[in-house]
Structure formats: C-alpha cells, structure tokens
N, C-alpha and C positions, 0 to 999 in steps of 0.2 A: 475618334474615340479618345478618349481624357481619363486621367485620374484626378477623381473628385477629392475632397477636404471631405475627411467624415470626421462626423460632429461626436463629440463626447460627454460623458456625463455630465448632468448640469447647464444641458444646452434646452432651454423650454420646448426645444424644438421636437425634445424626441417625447416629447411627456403630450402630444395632443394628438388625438385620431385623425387618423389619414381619410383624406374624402377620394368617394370612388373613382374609377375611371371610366368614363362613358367610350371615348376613344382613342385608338393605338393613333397616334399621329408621329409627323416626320421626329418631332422634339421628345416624343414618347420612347421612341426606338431608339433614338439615343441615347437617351437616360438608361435602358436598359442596357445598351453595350458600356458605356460608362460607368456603370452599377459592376458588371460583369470584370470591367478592368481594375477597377477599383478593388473589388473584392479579393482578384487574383494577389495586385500587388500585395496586399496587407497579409496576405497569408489565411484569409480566412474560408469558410465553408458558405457564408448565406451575407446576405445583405439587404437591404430593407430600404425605401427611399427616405423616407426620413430619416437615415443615417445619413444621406448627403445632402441634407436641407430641404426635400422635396416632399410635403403631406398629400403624398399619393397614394393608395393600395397597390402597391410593386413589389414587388421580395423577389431574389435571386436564390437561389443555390446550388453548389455542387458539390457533392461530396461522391465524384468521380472514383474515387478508389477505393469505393468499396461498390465500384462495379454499376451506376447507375451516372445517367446523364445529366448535363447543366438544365435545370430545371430556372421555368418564369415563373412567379404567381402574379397573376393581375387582378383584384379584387377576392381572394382567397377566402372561402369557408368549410371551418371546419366540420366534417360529415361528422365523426364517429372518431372514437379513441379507445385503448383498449390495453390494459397492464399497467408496468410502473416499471423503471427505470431512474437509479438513479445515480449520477455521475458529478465529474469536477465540468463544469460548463463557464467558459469566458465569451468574451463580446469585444469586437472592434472598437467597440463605441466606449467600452470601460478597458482599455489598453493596459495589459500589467496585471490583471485578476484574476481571480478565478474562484468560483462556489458551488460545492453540493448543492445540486439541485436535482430535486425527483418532478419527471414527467411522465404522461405516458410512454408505452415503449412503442406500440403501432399507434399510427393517425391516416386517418382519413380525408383527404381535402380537395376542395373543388373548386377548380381558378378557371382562370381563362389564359392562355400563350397572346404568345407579340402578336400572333394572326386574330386576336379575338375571338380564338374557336375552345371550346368549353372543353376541358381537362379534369381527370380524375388521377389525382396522386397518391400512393399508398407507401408507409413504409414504416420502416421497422427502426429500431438504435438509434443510431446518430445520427439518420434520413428522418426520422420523425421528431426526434429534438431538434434538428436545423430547419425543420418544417414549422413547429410548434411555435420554436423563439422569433423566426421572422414576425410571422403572424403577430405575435403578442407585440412587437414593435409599430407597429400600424393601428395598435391600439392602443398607444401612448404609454407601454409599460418595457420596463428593463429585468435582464433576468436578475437582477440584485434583490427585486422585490420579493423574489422565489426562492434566495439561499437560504440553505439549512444551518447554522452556523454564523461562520464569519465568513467575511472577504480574506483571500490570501494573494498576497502577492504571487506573482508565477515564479519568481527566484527561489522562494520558500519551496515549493511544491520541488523545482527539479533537485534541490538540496535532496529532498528525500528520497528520490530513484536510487 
C-alpha cells in the first residue's frame, strides 16, 4: 500500500468522466487500498480516483465517526435524494478552501464493493455529502462549481470559532 500524489485544481485530470469498471483486478484492489491510505493521510472523509490520476469509477469513504464503516463505490449511481443541507464543504483536491454548499441531506446510491457484489448505500449529513461530492468527481466536476458565495481560505473560517 502507497500514498499516492493527489492531483489539485487545475489538473485536466479531474475535469473528465471517469469510465466504468468492468473488473475488480489484482491493480484494482490496490488502487483501492492506496485510495484508502491516501485518504487517511490527508486527513480527509472520501476520495475519488481521479483525485490520484486514475479515470476510473472508484470513490472511497469513511466518515467512521459518526458511526458508519469505510465504505467502496465502484461504478456508483445515484438512486434517490431527498432534503437540503447546507454546509462549509472543502476538497483534497482544493487544499486550504472551503465553500457553502447546499446538497441533499439523504442519498440513495448503488455501487458495487472490491468483491463486485452489488451495494446499496443510504445516508444521511455528512454520509450523504461525502457520498454525493465523490460521485460528482467521476463526473469531472469539483465542489467549487456548487459554492454559494466565495472561496474561503480555511485560516479565515478558524479565525472565526
């Protein structure tokens, strides 16, 4: 397992749709435990392969503490959405940011795990924002495109605590 180089804005790489995955292979499952470490070090909740140069349909997530397990998506679509939430949301990929952004507050989505066996994910706050932004990453879009407002720096924001 590796910590990969994840790519930041401005890199063409995150602006083009990611093609499906027909097969979990040996390089596949790597990419996911690599996804996985990657994600940890950086301090963030979800990950996306083209955040590490990879136009796959992949996303990771954990947002473990708030009680729910490291989740895969492999080829990910969205069932069903439902409410509005809307919150300061930053990105790996845009290091140092952060922007109001309103999503849904539940989602509905239906992937497939490292086994290729068919998943149904459901969740609620910041389970279904870290569900929604991967997605939208594999679809060549960043959450910048969704802020309400401006970009803030993250130093700004903790001035204000």
């Amino acid at each position: 397992m590796a910590i990969r180089k994840i790519r930041t804005m401005g890199d063409p790489i995150l602006e083009k749709e990611c093609k499906e995955v027909k097969d979990v292979t040996r390089r596949i499952k790597t990419l996911i435990d690599d996804m996985f470490d990657t994600m940890y070090e950086a301090n963030g909740v979800g990950l996306a392969a083209p955040q590490v140069g990879i136009l796959k349909r992949i996303a990771v997530v954990d947002v473990s503490q708030e009680g729910n397990q490291p989740i895969v998506m492999i080829n990910p679509e969205v069932l069903e959405t439902n409410g509005e939430q809307t919150s300061f949301e930053g990105c790996l990929s845009v290091p140092g940011k952060s922007g109001q952004v309103t999503r849904p507050n539940y989602a509905k989505v239906k992937a497939w795990n490292e086994d290729m066996e068919e998943v149904i994910i459901e969740g609620e706050e910041l389970l279904a924002r870290a569900l929604l932004h991967e997605i939208d990453h594999l679809d060549g879009h960043l959450y910048v495109e969704l802020v309400e407002g401006r970009l803030y720096d993250n130093s700004e924001l903790e001035e204000e605590e």
